[in-house]
Each structure stands twice: as structure tokens, then as C-alpha cells.
C-alpha positions, 0 to 999 in steps of 0.5 A: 266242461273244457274243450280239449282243443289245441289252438295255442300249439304251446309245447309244454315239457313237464319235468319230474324226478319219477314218472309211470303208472307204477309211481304213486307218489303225490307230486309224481301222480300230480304230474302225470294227472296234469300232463294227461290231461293238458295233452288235449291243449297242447302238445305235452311230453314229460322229461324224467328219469329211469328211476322208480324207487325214490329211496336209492334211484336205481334205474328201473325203465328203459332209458330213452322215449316211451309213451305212458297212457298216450303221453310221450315219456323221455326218460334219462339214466340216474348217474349216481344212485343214493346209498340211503346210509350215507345220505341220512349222515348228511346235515338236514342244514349244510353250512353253506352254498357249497355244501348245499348243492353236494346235498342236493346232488346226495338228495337227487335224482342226479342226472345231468344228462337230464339237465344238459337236455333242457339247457340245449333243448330249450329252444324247442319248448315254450313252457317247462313245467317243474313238479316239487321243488326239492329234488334235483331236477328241480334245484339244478333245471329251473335256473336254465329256463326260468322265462319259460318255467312254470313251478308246482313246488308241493312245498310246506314248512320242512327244514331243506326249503329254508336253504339259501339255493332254494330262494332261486327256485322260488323266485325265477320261474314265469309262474307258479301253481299253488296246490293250497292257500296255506301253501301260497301264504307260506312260500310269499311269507319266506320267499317274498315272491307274491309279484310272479304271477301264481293261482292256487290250482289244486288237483282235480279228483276223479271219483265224483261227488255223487258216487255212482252205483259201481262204487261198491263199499259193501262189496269191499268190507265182505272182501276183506272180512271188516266192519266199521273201519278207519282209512289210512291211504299212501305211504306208511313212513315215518315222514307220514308220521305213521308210527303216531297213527298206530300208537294212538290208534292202539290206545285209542282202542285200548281205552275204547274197545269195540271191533273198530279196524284201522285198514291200511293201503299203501307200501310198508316202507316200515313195520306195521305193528303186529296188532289185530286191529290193523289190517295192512293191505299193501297196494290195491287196485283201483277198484278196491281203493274207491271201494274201500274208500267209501266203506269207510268211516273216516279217512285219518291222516297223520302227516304234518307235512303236505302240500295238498292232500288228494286222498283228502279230498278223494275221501270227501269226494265219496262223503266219508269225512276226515280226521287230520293232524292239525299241525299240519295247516294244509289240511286244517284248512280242508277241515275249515272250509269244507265243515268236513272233518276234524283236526287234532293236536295230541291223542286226547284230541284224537280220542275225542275226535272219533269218539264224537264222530262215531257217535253223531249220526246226524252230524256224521250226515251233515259233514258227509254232504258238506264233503262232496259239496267241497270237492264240487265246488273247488276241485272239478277237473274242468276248473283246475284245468282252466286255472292252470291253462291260464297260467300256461298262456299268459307265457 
């Protein structure tokens, strides 16, 4: 294990388009999870907005400093907020460098004050840690402090990254943290940036690979009425692909009838279908997320886009294996090293996919044990902390 001693005295500003316990989105909970725990090396503060939805940024918290969970918070009012009609009218790929930057002030969160604060302020930090590539503070920061910048783009092959004003981003910072080998692969092979020192770090996870007695499956299942289940967790979006999920799911169940659930845990940004075999719990807690988790019996996940995937690896952390969409390569690549899940293209691969599962005990066995093995081995927090110490005192 690390020891949490503070011998450099590096200040590290972390720099996030939305920050707080409420905020459970992937690169916004990877920020706060790293700023957490790097506070026992250095002193850490994370500069943010006062926004929480990140469909319009209307500001939601105090404007000013804070504390979240020990960790010093300075949050900065939101100048304009997205009016999510006229932004989805803007082109995906603006014609030009001008245009670029009116979308990505359109994109946001924009907050220049935000900006103007680490410009006249960069003095005062020795390391600012830039989380997602894609938002404003990000496109419009990085460039102001790019001896002192550490990036975690969380990026995959989308449309935006492909702007002209993004190849700055990538090829400025001192440092960057990978959260996957695909996604290393995938930025050097487009931005041709493979001399700036990086690592491919990941996330730790936090349910440990041997689970522990408190975690109560059963106790789940009786809570909510259910059998055997398939897990969907996060945001139930169409840029999570969700609306594929259900129309497969549902076919699946037609063609295959049992008392199979699909149980859904995450906020409803749209319909879920009114089927009987869909259970939409919305947010859980803590307690009911691992529970549910390791009642189980595969965790789907639909997404093409992701950069990581921690509920993933969460899922193999409690041995219930995965079924990913193979489009997208990040989570393949989970698949493939860990000898944990299965990858699909389509919904007969899908079918075939549960239906080999479902039905192989032994094999189910073998991949439940690979899982926690997988988490182990790569994704302890004392090894990814290391990492991305390594990273921060090479600055």
C-alpha cells in the first residue's frame, strides 16, 4: 500500500466542468476520486463551476470556496447557460477555426472567470490537472498553463475530437493520464503526440475483489421483488445507446421467454419503455448499487463511446461477468484480457451472447473468478495512485 505522505508539497489544482457528491458522471466522479485521494500527497484543490446539470449548466451551488469530502472546492458562476434547443442545431463539424471556438463556448461550460483565474493565478500551483478534453475549461484553460498541465482527456473516437482546435489540447500538456491502452492507441495514432510523457493509469475500484460479507445480493433481490437479473448502470441516454439495449433486450425476451429482468439504475435523461421486464430504479444508494451489482447476473453495457468503463470493471470486481457492445474497443479490450465477458455486434450476437452465459455454469464460474483476478491485478488503488503520482513529480 502507498503511504500518504506529503514530502513534495506540489500543489495540484484539478480542473473539472462539474464537481460534488451529487455529480455522478464518469469523468466528473474520476476527478473527484483522484482529487480524494492524491490529497494525502499534496495539497490538492479543485477549481469548478457552480453547475450540476450538464445539459443547460445553470448554476446549482454556491458560487465561491467549499469543501467536498475534505477536499477544498472553488467553484465559479456558469456566464451563459446552454439552451439545449439551439445548441443540437449547431453543426457536429464547424467549418472553421472560428466557428470552432463559437461551439465550444455553445458546448461549455463557459465560464471565463474560471479561466482568468488560473491565467492570473498560475503562479500559485505547480500542477493543473485538466479532466475531459472536450468541455470548455478544458479547450480554453490548458493552453494558459501547458508547462504546468496534466491532461485525462476520457476521449474516444467521437466527431468533436477531430477539430482543428483540439490538436492544441493534445499536444501541449507536460503529461497525460491514459484510462485505457485503446485509448492511448487511439489519441498518438490521431494526434501523433506519443514524445509527451503519459502512462495509462485507469481508475481504482473500490468494491474489493473478494467481496466481504456486508455486501448483500440477496438482500437486494427480496428489496426489489427480482430473480435473475441483467444490470444496466449510469445514464440512460441515447449517447449511451440505451434505446438499442431495451430493443434487444425486448426481442431477446420475446424469442426467449423466461422471468429474466433487465434492472435499470441510473437517471432517465429518456423513456424508459413501459415493458414488464424493465425495472428503472433511478439513483440507489451506495448500498443498493454494490448489492445490486453482485445480485446480478451479468452487467450489459450498450455504449459505443467510452474511455474506461468503471462499472465494468466494478461488475468484475464482485465476479459477475459483462456483455459489451463491441464497437466499442475499450471495452473489448476489458473482454479480452480479463477472459471476463463477452462482445457483441448486432442483436443475434447479443442473443447468442446471454444465452451462452445463462446457460454454462462452469464457464459462468471460470469468468466470475478471471473477473476479480482482472480488477486485482490492474486496478488496485495503490497501483493507479503510484502511476499517477509518477506522472505529477516528473513536473
Amino acid at each position: 500500500m502507498y503511504e500518504a505522505v506529503m514530502y513534495m508539497k506540489k500543489k495540484v489544482a484539478f480542473v473539472v466542468q462539474r464537481y460534488g457528491v451529487e455529480v455522478n458522471g464518469g469523468a466528473e466522479l474520476l476527478a473527484r476520486l483522484f482529487a480524494e485521494r492524491l490529497g494525502a500527497f499534496y495539497p490538492v484543490e479543485v477549481l469548478t463551476t457552480c453547475a450540476l446539470d450538464y445539459t443547460t449548466w445553470n448554476n446549482h451551488y454556491p458560487e465561491g470556496p467549499c469543501e467536498v469530502n475534505g477536499v477544498p472546492v472553488r467553484r465559479f458562476k456558469v456566464g451563459k447557460f446552454r439552451d439545449i434547443k439551439s445548441f443540437s442545431k449547431l453543426p457536429v463539424v464547424p467549418a472553421d477555426l472560428q466557428s470552432e471556438l463559437e461551439w465550444v463556448d455553445e458546448q461549455g461550460p463557459y465560464c471565463p472567470e474560471l479561466i482568468d483565474f488560473i491565467t492570473g493565478e498560475k503562479n500559485n500551483y505547480d500542477v493543473f490537472v485538466f479532466v475531459t478534453y472536450l468541455y470548455y475549461l478544458t479547450a480554453k484553460g490548458i493552453g494558459a498553463v501547458c508547462d504546468k498541465a496534466v491532461l485525462i482527456p476520457t476521449a474516444h473516437d467521437e466527431p468533436m475530437i477531430h477539430l482543428n482546435l483540439y490538436k492544441a489540447v493534445f499536444t501541449c500538456p507536460r503529461a497525460i493520464v491514459y484510462c485505457s491502452v485503446e485509448e492511448r492507441d487511439f489519441c498518438e495514432e490521431v494526434f501523433q503526440n506519443r514524445d509527451i510523457p503519459n502512462d495509462v493509469v485507469g481508475v481504482g475500484v473500490d468494491v474489493p475483489a473478494d467481496a466481504p460479507a456486508d455486501i448483500d445480493p440477496a438482500g437486494f433481490r427480496e428489496k426489489y421483488g427480482l430473480g435473475d437479473y441483467l444490470l444496466y448502470t449510469g445514464r440512460i441516454d441515447y449517447g449511451k445507446n440505451c434505446p438499442e439495449m431495451f430493443e434487444y433486450f425486448m426481442e431477446y425476451k420475446t424469442r426467449n421467454p423466461s422471468g429474466l429482468k433487465l434492472v435499470l439504475m441510473g437517471q432517465e435523461v429518456i423513456e424508459v419503455p413501459g415493458h414488464p421486464d424493465i425495472i428503472s430504479l433511478g439513483f440507489v444508494s451506495d448500498e443498493d448499487r454494490v448489492n445490486g451489482m453482485a445480485g446480478a447476473k451479468l452487467l450489459v453495457l450498450p455504449s459505443v463511446y467510452e474511455s474506461l468503463s468503471m462499472v465494468v470493471l466494478e461488475s468484475m470486481a464482485v465476479g459477475v461477468p459483462v456483455v459489451v457492445n463491441g464497437r466499442c474497443q475499450v471495452v473489448k479490450g476489458h473482454c479480452l484480457r480479463s477472459n471476463a465477458g463477452l462482445f457483441y455486434d448486432g442483436f443475434f450476437e447479443f442473443e447468442g451472447c446471454l444465452k451462452y452465459l445463462l446457460s454454462n455454469e462452469s464457464v459462468y464460474k471460470i469468468m466470475s473468478q478471471n473477473a476479480k483476478k482482472y480488477v486485482y491485478d490492474n486496478y488496485r488503488w495503490d497501483v493507479i495512485i503510484g502511476k499517477f503520482k509518477d506522472l505529477i513529480d516528473k513536473i
